[in-house]
C-alpha positions as CSV (number, residue, x, y, z in Angstrom):
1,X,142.8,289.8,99.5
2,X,140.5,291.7,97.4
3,X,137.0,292.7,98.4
4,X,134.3,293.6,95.5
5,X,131.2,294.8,96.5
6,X,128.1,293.9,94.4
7,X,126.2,296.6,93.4
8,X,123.0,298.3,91.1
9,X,123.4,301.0,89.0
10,X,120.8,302.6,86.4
11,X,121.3,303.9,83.3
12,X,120.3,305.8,80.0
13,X,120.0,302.6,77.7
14,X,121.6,304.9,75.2
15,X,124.5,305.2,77.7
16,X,124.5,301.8,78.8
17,X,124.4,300.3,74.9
18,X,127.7,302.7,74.0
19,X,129.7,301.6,77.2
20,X,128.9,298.2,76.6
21,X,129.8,298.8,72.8
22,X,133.2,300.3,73.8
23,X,134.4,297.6,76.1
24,X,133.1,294.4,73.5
25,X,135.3,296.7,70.8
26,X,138.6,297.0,73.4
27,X,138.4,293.4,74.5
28,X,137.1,294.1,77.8
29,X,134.1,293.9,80.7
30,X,131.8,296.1,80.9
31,X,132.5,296.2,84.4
32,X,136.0,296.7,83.8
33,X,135.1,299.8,81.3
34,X,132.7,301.1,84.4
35,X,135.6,301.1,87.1
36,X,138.3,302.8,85.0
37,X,135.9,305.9,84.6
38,X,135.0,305.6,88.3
39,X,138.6,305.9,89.0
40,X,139.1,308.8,86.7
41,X,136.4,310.9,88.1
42,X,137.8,310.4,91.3
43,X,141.5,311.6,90.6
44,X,139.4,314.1,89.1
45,X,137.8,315.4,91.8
46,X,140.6,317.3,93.6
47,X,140.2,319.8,90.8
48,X,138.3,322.4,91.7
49,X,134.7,322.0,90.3
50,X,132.5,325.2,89.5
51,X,128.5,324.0,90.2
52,X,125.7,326.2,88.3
53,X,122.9,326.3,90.0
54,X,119.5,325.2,88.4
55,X,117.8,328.1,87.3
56,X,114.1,328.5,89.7
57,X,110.9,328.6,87.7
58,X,107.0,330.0,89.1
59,X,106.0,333.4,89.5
60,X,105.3,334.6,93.0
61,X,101.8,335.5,91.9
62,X,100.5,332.8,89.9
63,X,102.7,329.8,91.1
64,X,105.2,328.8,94.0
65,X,108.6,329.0,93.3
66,X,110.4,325.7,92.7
67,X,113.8,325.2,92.7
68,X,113.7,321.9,90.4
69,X,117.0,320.2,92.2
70,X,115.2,320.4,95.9
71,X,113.6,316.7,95.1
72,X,111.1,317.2,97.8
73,X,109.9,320.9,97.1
74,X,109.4,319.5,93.7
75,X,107.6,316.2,93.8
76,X,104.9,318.6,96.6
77,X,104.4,320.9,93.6
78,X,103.4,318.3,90.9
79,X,101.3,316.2,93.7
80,X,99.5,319.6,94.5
81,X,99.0,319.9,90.9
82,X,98.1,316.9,89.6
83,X,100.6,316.3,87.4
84,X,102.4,313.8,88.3
């Protein structure tokens, strides 16, 4: 028996307009279009996969340091600032 799970994802209208372009131009769902490339990145990802790391920005003396993918250390920053 096959079990689907219901789920929520978000994104980019641009990215979201172009999938579901590709999939009415192919005949197909856009769900079906969404689980091929699932299943793609996911044979893909026994390759080996080199990560960069997010560069930090601040200067000891004027600012703290922020390395902008620690979410957290982040949203503190802007809060402390204001901006956000």
């Amino acid at each position: 028996m096959l079990i689907c799970m219901r789920t929520t994802i978000i994104l980019p209208d641009g990215l979201a307009e172009e999938a579901r372009q590709r999939a009415r131009e192919s005949g197909r769902t856009f769900t079906s279009l969404v689980i091929e490339g699932l299943r793609q990145v996911l044979r893909e990802s026994d390759m080996p996969v080199t990560v960069e790391r997010l560069p930090v920005h601040g200067s000891p003396s004027d600012r703290p340091l922020v390395d902008i993918s620690d979410r957290d250390a982040l949203a503190a920053v802007l809060d402390a600032d204001g901006l956000r």
